[in-house]
N, C-alpha and C positions, 0 to 999 in steps of 0.2 A: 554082454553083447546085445542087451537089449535097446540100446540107443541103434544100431545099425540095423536091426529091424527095423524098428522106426525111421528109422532112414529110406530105406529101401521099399517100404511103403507109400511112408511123404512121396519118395522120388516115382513112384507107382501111378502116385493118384494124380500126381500132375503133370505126367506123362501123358492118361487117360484124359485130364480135362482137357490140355492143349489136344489130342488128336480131336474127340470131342469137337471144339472150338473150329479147331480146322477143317473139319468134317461139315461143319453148320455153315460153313465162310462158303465154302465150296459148292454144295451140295442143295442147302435150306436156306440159305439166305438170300430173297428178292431186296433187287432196288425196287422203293418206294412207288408207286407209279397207278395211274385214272385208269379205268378202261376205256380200251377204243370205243366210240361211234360210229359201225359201220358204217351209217345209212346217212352220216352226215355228209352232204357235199356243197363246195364252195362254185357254183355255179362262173363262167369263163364271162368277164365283160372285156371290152379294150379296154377300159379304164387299167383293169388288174391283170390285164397280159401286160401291158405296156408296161406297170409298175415293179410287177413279178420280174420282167426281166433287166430291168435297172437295179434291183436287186439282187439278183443271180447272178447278173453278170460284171458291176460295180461295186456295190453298195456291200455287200458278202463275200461275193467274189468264189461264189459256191463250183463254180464248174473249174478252179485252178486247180481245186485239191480232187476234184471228182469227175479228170479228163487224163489223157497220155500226155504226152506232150514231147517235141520236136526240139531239146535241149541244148542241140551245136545250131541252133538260129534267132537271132536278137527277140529276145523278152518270151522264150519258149511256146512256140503258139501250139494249139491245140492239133496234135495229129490228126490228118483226114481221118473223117468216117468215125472219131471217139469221141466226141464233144460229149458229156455227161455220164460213158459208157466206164468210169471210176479208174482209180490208180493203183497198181499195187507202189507202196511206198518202200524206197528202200531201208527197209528198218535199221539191218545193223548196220549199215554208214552212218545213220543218222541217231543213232544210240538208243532207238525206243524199248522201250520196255516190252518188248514183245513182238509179234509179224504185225502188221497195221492194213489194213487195208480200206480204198476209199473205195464203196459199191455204188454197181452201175445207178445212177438216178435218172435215167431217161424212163420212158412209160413203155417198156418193152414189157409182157404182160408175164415172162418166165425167169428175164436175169435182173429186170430193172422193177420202177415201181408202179406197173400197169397191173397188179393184182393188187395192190395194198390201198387200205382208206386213205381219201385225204386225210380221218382226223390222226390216224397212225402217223402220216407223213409230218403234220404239223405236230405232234406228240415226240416225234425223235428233234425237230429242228429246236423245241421251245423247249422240252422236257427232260432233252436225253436218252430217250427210250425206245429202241429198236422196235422192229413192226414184230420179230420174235420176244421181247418182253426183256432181251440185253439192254443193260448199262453202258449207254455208248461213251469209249474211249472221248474226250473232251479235247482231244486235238481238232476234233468235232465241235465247233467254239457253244455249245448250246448255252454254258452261262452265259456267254454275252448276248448270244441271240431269244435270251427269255424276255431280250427289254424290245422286239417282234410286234407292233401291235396286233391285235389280231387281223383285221384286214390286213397287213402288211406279209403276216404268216399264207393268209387266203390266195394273196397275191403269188405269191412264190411257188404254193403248188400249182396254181392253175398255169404257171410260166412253165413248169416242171413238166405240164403234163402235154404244152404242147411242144417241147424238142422232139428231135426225131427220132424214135423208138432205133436202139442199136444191141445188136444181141451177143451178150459178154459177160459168163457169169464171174465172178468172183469170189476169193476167201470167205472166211469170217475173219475179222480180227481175233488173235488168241496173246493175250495178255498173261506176261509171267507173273506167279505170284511175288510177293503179297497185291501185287498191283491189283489184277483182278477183284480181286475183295473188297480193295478200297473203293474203286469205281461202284463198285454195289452201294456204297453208302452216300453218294454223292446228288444223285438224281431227285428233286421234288415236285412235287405234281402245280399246275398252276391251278388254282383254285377260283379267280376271280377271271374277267376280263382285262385284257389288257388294253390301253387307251394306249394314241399314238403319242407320239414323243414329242417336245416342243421344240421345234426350230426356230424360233424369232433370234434366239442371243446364238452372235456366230462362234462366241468360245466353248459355249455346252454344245450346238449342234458339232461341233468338231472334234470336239472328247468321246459324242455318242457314237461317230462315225470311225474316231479312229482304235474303238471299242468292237464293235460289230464287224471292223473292219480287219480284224487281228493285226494291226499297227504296234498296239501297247503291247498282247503279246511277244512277236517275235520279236521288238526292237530291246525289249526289255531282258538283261542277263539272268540264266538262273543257276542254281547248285546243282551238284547232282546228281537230286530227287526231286528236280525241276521245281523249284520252290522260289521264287521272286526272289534277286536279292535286294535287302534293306536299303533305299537310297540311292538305288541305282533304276529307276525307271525311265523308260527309253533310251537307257544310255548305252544301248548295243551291247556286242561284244559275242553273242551265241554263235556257232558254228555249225554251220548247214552244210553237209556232204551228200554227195550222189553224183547222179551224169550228168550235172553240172559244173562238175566240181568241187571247189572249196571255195565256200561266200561265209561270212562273216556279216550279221546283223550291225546297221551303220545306229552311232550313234547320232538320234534325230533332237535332241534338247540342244539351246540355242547358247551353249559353252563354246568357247575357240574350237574345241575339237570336234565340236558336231556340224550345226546347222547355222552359227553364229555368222557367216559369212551370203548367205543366203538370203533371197527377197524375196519376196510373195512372187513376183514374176517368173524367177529362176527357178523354185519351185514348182509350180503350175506346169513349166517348160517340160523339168527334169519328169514328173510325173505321167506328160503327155506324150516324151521320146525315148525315155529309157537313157537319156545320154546327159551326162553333165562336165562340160567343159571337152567334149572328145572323148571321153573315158565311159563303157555301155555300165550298164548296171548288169549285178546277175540275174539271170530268167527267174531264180528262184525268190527273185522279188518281184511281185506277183504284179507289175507297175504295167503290164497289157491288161490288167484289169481295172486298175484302179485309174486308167487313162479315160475310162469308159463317166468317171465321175465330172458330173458338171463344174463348168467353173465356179459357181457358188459353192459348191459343195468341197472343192481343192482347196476355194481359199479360207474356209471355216476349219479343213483340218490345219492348213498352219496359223489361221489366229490360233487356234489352242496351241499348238507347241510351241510358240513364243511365248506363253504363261505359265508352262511348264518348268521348274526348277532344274536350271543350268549341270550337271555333272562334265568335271574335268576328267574324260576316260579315254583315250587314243587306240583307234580301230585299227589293226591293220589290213589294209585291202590285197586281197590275192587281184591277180590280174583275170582278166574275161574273156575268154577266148571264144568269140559266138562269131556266124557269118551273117552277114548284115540281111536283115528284115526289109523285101523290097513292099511290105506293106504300108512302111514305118518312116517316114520324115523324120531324120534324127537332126536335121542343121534346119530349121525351119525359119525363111529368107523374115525378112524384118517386112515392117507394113510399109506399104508402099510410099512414096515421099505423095505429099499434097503438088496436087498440077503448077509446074512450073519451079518448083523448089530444086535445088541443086543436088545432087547425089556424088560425093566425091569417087574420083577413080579408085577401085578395087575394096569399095565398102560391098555390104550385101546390097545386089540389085543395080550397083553402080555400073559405070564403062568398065570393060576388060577385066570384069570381076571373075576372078576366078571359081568354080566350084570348090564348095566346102570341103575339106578333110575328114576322113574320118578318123 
């Protein structure tokens, strides 16, 4: 019987290293991470207000995930009085690994981030790293947002700092294991500065933006342990639940099933009205932000996804049921004829032309 002692040992000892192990995961194990600079501050110009909040409010699109939001009305606008005051996320409709929650970011000095450093601030957007010293959940896009320059990071708190302070505390996010754990290992400190990105080629400025702009993310299908699948990038297919509904990530690669039918123009439109051909998009595509993006800037992201490789993958669309946005021009009349040009009967703009349908 001495093989079953031995047994019963072996099975002892690694018992004890796995609790061990789990114990260390839990308990002893920091994400990697700088110390704060208290005393660092990014001084407020127009330059970097103005820039901060084409950032915030386009370009990132930080206040879609980090507002309430008004969900039975075209492209979900922000509920009065919450703009930056965070979201609790519907976790289990939407299968997260845990409760999730987006915290207030307005400069409110008790719920929001009106006690914390800027370089804390820029430390979580670039680093991942909570102003408490958490491994932030990365629905929090911070790998994308590490390619930030650093004025570009400067810019976004000083936009941060001048919304209007809204007093709303929130959760913590609390992540199931093993997740938790993992997220510990994920975060790495920036160690140089970062230079700005180069915009001259409109196929990389539109890859960087539709990067930053969690575009590649959602449109892109994953397993599920949310793990990219092989060969299928931006070919849709993910499913978005909550008080929205049920949306379904479209596939945006330029195969008959995605975007293949589409112009730079139709695009741009679809982008600016939330509407295509008559049919709204879901609020939870985030297109009241990214309407905020300049027209340079819309049509750099679809040069890129016309070089992106084609996938044959067929979405199906749930219908939309939103009340229509009287902020929001969804049939937007054509430009006007040159003086003297004919305008046919019942075109846009024409004689006895009828109002648009929705």
């Amino acid at each position: 019987m001495k093989w079953l002692k031995r047994l019963l040992i072996a099975i002892g000892v690694l018992v004890l290293l796995a609790g061990g192990a789990a114990a260390f995961m839990e308990f002893g194990k920091k994400p990697a991470m700088r110390a704060v600079d208290a005393a660092k501050k990014f001084p407020s110009t127009p330059e970097r207000l103005e820039r901060g909040k084409y950032l915030v409010t386009a370009e990132a699109r930080c206040l879609f995930c980090h507002s309430e939001h008004d969900w039975k009305t075209h492209g979900g606008p922000d509920l009065a009085g919450m703009t930056g005051a965070g979201w609790d996320f519907p976790s289990a409709e939407m299968k997260m690994p845990g409760k999730v929650f987006a915290p207030n970011i307005t400069p409110d000095p008790e719920t929001g981030l009106g006690a914390v450093p800027d370089d804390a601030i820029a430390r979580a957007i670039r680093e991942g790293i909570g102003k408490d010293g958490r491994a932030l959940f990365p629905m929090m896009a911070w790998p994308t947002y590490r390619q930030f320059s650093d004025e570009d990071v400067a810019s976004i708190v000083v936009y941060l700092r001048s919304l209007a302070p809204v007093k709303k505390p929130r959760q913590t996010t609390e992540l199931i294991i093993p997740v938790r754990w993992i997220m510990k290992t994920l975060p790495r400190p920036l160690t140089a500065p970062v230079a700005a990105v180069d915009m001259s080629d409109p196929v990389k400025r539109g890859r960087y933006l539709a990067e930053v702009g969690s575009c590649v993310e959602c449109h892109t299908p994953h397993n599920e342990r949310h793990e990219a699948l092989p060969g299928m990038e931006l070919a849709g297919g993910d499913e978005f639940r909550g008080p929205w509904g049920l949306a379904r990530a479209a596939n945006i690669t330029p195969h008959a099933s995605g975007l293949a039918h589409y112009t730079e123009e139709l695009f741009v439109r679809t982008m600016r009205t939330g509407n295509i051909g008559g049919r709204r998009l879901s609020p939870i595509m985030p297109w009241l932000s990214i309407r905020n993006l300049t027209d340079a800037d819309l049509k750099a992201i679809w040069a890129y996804l016309k070089t992106v490789k084609p996938v044959a993958h067929d979405v199906v669309r749930e219908a939309v049921e939103v009340q229509a946005n009287v902020q929001i021009e969804e049939h937007p009349q054509a430009a006007a004829p040159a003086e003297g040009a004919k305008v046919p009967a019942g075109s846009p703009g024409g004689p006895s032309s009828p109002p648009p349908t929705q």
